[in-house]
Every structure is written in C-alpha cells, then in structure tokens.
C-alpha angles and dihedrals in degrees: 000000000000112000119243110247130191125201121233129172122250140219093278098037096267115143106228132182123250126241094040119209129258116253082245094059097044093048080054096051098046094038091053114005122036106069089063133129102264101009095106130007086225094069131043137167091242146030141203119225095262103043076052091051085056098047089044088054105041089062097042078059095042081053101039083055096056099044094042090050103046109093090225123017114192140155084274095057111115129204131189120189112203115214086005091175119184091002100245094144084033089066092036094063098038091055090056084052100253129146112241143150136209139193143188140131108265126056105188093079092052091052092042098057101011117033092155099075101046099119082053091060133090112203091199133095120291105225088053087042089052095042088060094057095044089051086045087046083240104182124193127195094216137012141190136215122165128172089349106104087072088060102055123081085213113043097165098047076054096046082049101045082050096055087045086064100028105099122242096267096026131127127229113196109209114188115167120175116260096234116150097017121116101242088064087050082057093043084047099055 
C-alpha cells in the first residue's frame, strides 16, 4: 500500500515530500533498489550512443569546471565525487590524470559504464564515507556533487560534513535538478 505524501516548501524554497523516510529506508533503497531497470529515468541498464555522448560530456564539463576554477592544480590535488553513480565524472577526471574518489553505495553501475575506475570508486554509504574523512581530517581540493542534495533527508548536515573536508581555497561544485520550479512548467509547455 503506497503511502499518501503531501508536498510542503522548505527553508530554502525546495519542495520536499512529507512524510519524509527514515535513513534506514533510504540506505535500503540506494544499497538494493535504486540501479534498477525502471526505478529512475536518469538511469537506465543500458544506453544508446548518444545518451552515452551526453553522459561523456557532461562529465568532461563537471571536470573542466572544477580545474579551471581551483587557484593551483598539482599531482597532490585531490578530488571526491559524492554519489558519484555510474562514474562517469569518476572516469573524466581520471582520464585528464587527476586524483579523485568517489563514493556511493552501489558498485555494478561503475563496473557497467566505467570499469576503469573501479579502484577509484567506495561502495559504501556516503554520510559514513564522508564521517571518516572528516575523523581522519581527510581534505579535497574539489568536490562534486550532482543531483544528490534531493536524496538526503539532511541536505545541510550534508552541505556542513563537505566543507569540513573541502580544503581552504577548494571548489565544491553543487548541481540539483530544476523539478517543480516554474521555469520547468514553462520548459514543459
């Protein structure tokens, strides 16, 4: 029986669903559920060569961002990419020789689309992921986070355990989908 859910706006203007899940229930979700075929229309088992082009090149952009924004880039800058899904931005960035991480809880997509950074890659969840580096005083130079923020219960205890280990000078690129907001109803009509 689905549960009956009622949209209300949030501090920052976000529209979020009441009653909101438990942590539990999303970590279930994300762990087992949500890679599947049918689950989301941003992921899918399969693509064809030109939903591949724009994932490819969507994460050349996310990467370009992030290099052209960082004050000093060296062999020692370090990168983590936080739900970092079918690695797609993993494997950018790694293909322009930069050191980055991601994490997120399920490994099969990585391996599906992007084999090769494997090794780069933390099947585990993200909030206990990102509370280890903050206890080992882990910094990164740059991190992503696209279309995240709308999964967490708590996006600013998120926003706040990311600058702890986002370094003095670092970027932290931020991009949420637009649903809700009047300028999609116009793209929509």
């Amino acid at each position: 029986m689905a549960a009956n859910f009622k949209r209300e706006k949030g501090a920052y203007g976000e529209i979020r669903a009441m009653p909101r899940p438990t942590q539990e229930e999303l970590d279930a979700f994300y762990n087992g559920v949500y890679y599947s075929e049918g689950v989301t229309t941003t992921y899918s088992a399969e693509y064809d060569e030109s939903e591949l082009a724009q994932k490819q090149l969507r994460a050349d952009m996310t990467v370009e961002a992030l290099v052209q924004n960082l004050p000093t880039l060296s062999a020692g800058t370090t990168f983590l990419e936080v739900g970092a899904g079918e690695g797609f931005v993993l494997n950018a960035a790694s293909k322009r020789g930069l050191s980055i991480q991601g994490v997120d809880y399920q490994i099969a997509p990585i391996k599906k689309f992007n084999p090769a950074v494997v090794d780069r890659f933390h099947a585990t969840d993200p909030n206990a992921f990102l509370r280890d580096c903050i206890a080992s005083q882990k910094q990164f130079e740059g991190i992503v986070l696209q279309n995240v923020l709308e999964h967490v219960i708590d996006p600013e205890g998120l926003l706040a355990g990311l600058r702890q280990v986002l370094s003095k000078d670092g970027i932290l690129l931020v991009q949420i989908p637009n649903d809700f907001s009047a300028l999609q109803s116009l793209a929509m009509e």
